[in-house]
C-alpha positions in Angstrom: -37.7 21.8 26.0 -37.4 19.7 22.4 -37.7 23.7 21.1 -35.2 24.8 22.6 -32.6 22.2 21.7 -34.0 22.7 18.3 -33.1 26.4 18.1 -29.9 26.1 19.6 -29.0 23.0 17.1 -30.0 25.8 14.2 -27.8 28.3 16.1 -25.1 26.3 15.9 -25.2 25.3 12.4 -25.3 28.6 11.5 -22.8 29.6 13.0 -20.9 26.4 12.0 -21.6 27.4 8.2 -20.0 31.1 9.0 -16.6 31.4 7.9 -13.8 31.9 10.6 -13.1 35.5 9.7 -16.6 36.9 9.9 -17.1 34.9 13.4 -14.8 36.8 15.6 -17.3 38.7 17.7 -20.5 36.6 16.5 -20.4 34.0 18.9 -19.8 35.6 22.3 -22.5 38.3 21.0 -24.8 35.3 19.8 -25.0 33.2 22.8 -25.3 36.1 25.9 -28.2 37.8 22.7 -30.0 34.2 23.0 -30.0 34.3 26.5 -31.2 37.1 26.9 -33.7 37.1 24.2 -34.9 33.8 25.9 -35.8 35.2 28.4 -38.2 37.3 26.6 -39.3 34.8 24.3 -37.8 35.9 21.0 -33.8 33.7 21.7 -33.4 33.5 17.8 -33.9 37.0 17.3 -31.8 37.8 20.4 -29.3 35.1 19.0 -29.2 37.6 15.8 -28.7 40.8 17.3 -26.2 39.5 19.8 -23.8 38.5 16.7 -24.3 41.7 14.7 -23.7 43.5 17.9 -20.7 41.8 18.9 -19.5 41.7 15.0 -19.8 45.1 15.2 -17.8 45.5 18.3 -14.7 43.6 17.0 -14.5 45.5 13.7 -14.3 48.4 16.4 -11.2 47.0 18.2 -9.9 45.8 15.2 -9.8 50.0 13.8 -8.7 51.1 17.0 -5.7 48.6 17.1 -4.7 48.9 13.7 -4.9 52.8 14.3 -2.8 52.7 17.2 -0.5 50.7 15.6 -0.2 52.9 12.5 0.7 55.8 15.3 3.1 54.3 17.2 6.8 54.2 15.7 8.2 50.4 15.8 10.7 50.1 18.4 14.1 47.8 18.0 
């Protein structure tokens, strides 16, 4: 149990350290990755993933927006 408080203290801090702008994504991907890789035994690595999958994601829907935005003419 001490282990897992442990990990999740480092998670934290890490994430803590992160700046704001590179977080956006990182945390929600971060804590369902750790769950998951709890469950398997490897929560840091899961904890990893989970943020450079969900980073990933809201660069995504950051394009997409700013593309759709670029396409639509502004209305007044």
């Amino acid at each position: 149990m001490t282990r897992i408080i442990l990990r999740a203290t480092l998670i934290l801090a890490a994430v803590a350290m992160a700046g704001a702008a590179e977080a956006k994504g990182c945390i929600k991907g971060a804590v369902v990755g750790g769950i998951a890789g709890h469950a398997v035994g490897h929560g840091i690595a899961g904890a990893a993933a989970g943020c450079a999958i969900g980073r990933h994601e809201a660069n995504k829907a950051d394009k997409a927006k700013s593309q759709n935005d670029a396409a639509q003419p502004a209305a007044r």
